[in-house]
N, C-alpha and C positions, 0 to 999 in steps of 0.2 A: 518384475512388473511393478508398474507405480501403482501408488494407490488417485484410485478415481477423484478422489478430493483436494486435490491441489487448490488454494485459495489464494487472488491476487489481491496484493494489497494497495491497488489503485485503482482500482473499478469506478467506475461513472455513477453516481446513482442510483439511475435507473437499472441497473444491472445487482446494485447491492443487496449482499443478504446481511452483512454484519457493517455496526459503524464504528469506525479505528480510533476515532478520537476529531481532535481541533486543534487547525492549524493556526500556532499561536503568533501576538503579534512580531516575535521575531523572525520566523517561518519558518517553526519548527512543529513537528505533531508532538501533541499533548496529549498521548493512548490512553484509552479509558479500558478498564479491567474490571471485571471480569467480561466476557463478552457481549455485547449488547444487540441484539438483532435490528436490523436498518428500518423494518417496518417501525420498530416503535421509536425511531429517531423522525425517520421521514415525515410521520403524520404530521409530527407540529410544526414541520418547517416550512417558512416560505422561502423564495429563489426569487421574489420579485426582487431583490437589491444587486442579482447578480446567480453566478452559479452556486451550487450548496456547496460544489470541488473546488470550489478557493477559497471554503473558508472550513472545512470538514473534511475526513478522509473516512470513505469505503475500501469495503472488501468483499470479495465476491466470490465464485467460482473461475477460474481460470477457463478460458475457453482456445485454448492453445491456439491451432488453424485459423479459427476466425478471430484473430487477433491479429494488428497490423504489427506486434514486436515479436512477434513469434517465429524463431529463426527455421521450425524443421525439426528441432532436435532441444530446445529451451526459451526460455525468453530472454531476448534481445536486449530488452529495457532493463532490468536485474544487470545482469553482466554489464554492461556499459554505464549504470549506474556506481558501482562495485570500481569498476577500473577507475572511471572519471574523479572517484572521492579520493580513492587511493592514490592518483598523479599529480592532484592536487595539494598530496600534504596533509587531509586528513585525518586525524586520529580515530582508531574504534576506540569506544567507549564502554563504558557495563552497557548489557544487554536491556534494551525498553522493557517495559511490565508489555507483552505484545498480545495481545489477545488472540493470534491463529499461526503464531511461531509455529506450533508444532504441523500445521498445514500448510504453509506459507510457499509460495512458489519459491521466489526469492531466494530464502532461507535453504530450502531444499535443497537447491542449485547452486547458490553461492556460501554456505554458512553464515557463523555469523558477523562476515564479514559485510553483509549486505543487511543489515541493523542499521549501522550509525547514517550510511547516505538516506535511509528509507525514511527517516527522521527528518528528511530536507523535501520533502515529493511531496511538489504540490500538483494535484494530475489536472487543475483545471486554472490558470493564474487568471488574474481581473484583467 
């Protein structure tokens, strides 16, 4: 049986309990360690230049079903992430300082093969 806390690490904001880091200007995430609850990222943010998710990444609870990548049986977005980097030519790389590896939907599901593309997810572009 899985454990009930599976945590996605592209959640919208508004859905965020933890904040993963900043997507830097190469467009890569720059994870912030150790983990940082979203509440006290979000107070002092504004979003009037745009979304906080093109310039921040969240993480959240996984909400499987009511998720549009949620295949039935994993998430859709992880997997097709994971392949896409990997046909690409991709290299994995050392593992990120990741603040919810060890919850990580992702990770769960793909190891840590699904690190180096999650580096690249930007869940909300300008």
């Amino acid at each position: 049986m899985e454990p009930v806390d599976r945590m996605c690490p592209s959640t919208p904001a508004g859905n965020a309990t933890v904040f993963l880091g900043m997507i830097t200007p190469m467009g890569k995430v720059a994870y912030i360690t150790p983990e940082v609850p979203a509440e006290t990222v979000l107070s002092g943010m504004d979003d009037s230049a745009g979304p906080l998710e093109a310039s921040y990444r969240f993480a959240g609870p996984c909400v499987t079903s009511r998720c549009g990548f949620w295949t039935g049986e994993h998430c859709g977005l992880g997997a097709t992430l994971v392949e896409s980097y990997q046909a690409s030519g991709g290299e994995e790389v050392d593992l990120p300082k990741c603040a919810i590896r060890r919850n990580c939907r992702w990770f769960a599901e793909q190891g840590p093969a699904a690190c180096s593309p999650c580096s690249y997810v930007v869940t909300d572009a300008r």
